[in-house]
N, C-alpha and C positions, 0 to 999 in steps of 0.2 A: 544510634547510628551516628558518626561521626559528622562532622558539617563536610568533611570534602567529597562526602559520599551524597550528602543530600542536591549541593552544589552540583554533581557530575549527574546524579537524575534530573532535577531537574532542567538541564540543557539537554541530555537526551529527549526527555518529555517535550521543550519547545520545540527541537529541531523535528522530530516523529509529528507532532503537530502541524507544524507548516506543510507536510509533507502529503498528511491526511486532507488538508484544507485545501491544496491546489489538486488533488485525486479527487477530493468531492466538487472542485470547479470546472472539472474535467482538463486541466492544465497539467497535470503530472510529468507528460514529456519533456513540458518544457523547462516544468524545476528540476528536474533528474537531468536534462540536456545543462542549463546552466551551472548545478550544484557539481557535474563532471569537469566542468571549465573553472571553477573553485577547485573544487577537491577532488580530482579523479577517484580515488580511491573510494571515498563518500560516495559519490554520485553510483560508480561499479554498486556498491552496497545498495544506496534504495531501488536500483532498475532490479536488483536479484528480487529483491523484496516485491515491487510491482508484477513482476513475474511471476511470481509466487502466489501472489492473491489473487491474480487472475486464473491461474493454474488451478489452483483449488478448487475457487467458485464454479470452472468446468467440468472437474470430477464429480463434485458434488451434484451439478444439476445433472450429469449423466447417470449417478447412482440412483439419487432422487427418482429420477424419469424412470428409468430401472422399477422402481419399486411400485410405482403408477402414483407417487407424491405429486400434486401439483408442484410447477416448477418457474409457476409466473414471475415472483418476486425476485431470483436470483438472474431467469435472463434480460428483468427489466436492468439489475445491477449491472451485469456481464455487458450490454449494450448502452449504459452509461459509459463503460468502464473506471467501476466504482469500487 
């Protein structure tokens, strides 16, 4: 793999990182609010994304439940918003 490719992952990898770290401090809005006042475009991108994972995690725990799975863990995430 070339270096300007490991270069471009790796700054993907920090920025996705900062991104998970203020989602597990439960501040996401507010990185996604300021990262829009940086870089709209950016910012549009992680809010799609945070909607996304929380989109899921509700599917999921609706099929789970569906299924008579317990579903403790995911609505304890879901009410983090994690």
């Amino acid at each position: 793999m070339s270096k300007k490719r490991l270069v471009e992952l790796s700054m993907f990898d920090k920025v996705f990182d900062l991104y998970l770290k203020a989602k597990n401090k439960n501040t996401q809005q507010d990185f996604i609010k300021n990262m829009k006042k940086r870089d709209p475009q950016l910012g549009a991108m992680y809010q799609k994304w945070d909607d996304s994972i929380n989109t899921s995690l509700r599917q999921m725990k609706h099929t789970l439940g569906k299924q008579g799975i317990d579903t403790k863990d995911i609505q304890r995430v879901l009410k983090k918003k994690y």
